[in-house]
C-alpha positions as CSV (number, residue, x, y, z in Angstrom):
1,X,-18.7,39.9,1.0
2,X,-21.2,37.6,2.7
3,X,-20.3,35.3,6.0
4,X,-22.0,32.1,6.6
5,X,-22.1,32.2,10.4
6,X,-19.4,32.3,12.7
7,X,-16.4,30.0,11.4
8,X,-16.5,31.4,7.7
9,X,-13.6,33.1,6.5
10,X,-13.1,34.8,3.2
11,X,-10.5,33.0,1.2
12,X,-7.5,35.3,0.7
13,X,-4.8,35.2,-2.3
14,X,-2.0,34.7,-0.9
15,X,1.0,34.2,-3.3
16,X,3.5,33.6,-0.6
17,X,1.1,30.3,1.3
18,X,1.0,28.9,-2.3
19,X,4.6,29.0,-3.6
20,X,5.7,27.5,0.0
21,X,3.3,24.7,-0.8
22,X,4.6,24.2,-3.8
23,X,8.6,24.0,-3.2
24,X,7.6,21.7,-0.1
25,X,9.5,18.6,-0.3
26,X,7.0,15.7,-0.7
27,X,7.1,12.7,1.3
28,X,6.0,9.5,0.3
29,X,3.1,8.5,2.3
30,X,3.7,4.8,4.3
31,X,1.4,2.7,3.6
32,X,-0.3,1.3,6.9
33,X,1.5,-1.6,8.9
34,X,-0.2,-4.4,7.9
35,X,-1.0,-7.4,10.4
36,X,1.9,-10.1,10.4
37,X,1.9,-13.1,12.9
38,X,4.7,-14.0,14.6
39,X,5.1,-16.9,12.6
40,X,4.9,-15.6,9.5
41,X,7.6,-16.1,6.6
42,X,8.5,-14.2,3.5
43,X,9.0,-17.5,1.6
44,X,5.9,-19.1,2.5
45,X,3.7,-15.7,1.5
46,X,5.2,-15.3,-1.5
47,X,4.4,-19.0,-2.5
48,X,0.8,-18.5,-1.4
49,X,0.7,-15.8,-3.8
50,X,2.1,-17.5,-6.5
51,X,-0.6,-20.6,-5.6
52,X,-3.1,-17.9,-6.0
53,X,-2.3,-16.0,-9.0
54,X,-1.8,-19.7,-10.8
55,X,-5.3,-20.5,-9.5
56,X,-6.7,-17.2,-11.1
57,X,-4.9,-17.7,-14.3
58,X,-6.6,-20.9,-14.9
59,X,-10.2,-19.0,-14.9
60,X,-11.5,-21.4,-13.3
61,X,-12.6,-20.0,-10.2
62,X,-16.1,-18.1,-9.3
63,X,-16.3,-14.7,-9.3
64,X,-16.4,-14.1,-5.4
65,X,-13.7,-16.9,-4.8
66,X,-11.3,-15.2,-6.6
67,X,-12.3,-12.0,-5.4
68,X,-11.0,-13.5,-2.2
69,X,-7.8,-14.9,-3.0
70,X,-6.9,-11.6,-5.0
71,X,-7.7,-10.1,-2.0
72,X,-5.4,-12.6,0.4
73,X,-2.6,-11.9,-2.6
74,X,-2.9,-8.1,-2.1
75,X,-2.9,-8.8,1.7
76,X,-0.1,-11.2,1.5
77,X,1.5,-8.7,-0.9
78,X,1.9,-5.9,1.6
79,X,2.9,-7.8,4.0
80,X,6.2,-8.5,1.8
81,X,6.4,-5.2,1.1
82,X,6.3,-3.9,4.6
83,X,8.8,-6.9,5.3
84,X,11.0,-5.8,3.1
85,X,11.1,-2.1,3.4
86,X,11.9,-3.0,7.2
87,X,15.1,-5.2,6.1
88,X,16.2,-2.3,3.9
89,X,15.9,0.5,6.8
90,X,18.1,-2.1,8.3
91,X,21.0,-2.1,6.0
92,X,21.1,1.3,5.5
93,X,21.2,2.1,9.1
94,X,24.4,-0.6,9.2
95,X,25.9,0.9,6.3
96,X,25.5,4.7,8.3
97,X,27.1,3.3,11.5
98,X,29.8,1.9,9.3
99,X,30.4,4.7,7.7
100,X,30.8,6.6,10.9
101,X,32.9,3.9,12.6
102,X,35.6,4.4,9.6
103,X,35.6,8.5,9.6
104,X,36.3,8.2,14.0
């Protein structure tokens, strides 16, 4: 078997290393926090999204304007998304201290 310098080492079967990675649970992966002013509002993002995706329905736009706006939609998009994932964390931790307000 040949070395190629110093850090190099031989790959080795190992049936145990690839079963364990295998019956791993998986975790969904959380998408980065995306930038959200203090200002901001779930309403008013998801009516400039709307504005936008009737804008790119007409076809009526250039090709690097509307790359733009889908590009503030996906933006504005996430933002949602990360708004309402937060909410939901929320209500399920009030539901859990609930719960364990009725079992004391």
């Amino acid at each position: 078997m040949r070395y190629r310098g110093k850090g190099f080492q031989p790959l080795v079967y190992q049936p145990f290393a690839i079963v364990q990675a295998l019956t791993m649970p998986r975790t969904k992966a959380q998408p980065p926090k995306p930038d959200i002013p203090d200002d901001w509002r779930y309403e008013t993002a998801l009516g400039e999204v709307e504005a936008i995706v009737r804008q790119l329905e007409t076809g009526d736009l250039d090709l690097d304007l509307a790359f733009e706006q889908f590009t503030i939609a996906v933006a504005r998009l996430q933002q949602c998304d990360h708004f309402l994932r937060d909410r939901q964390d929320q209500v399920t931790l009030a539901i859990e201290t609930l719960d364990n307000l009725e079992l004391d």
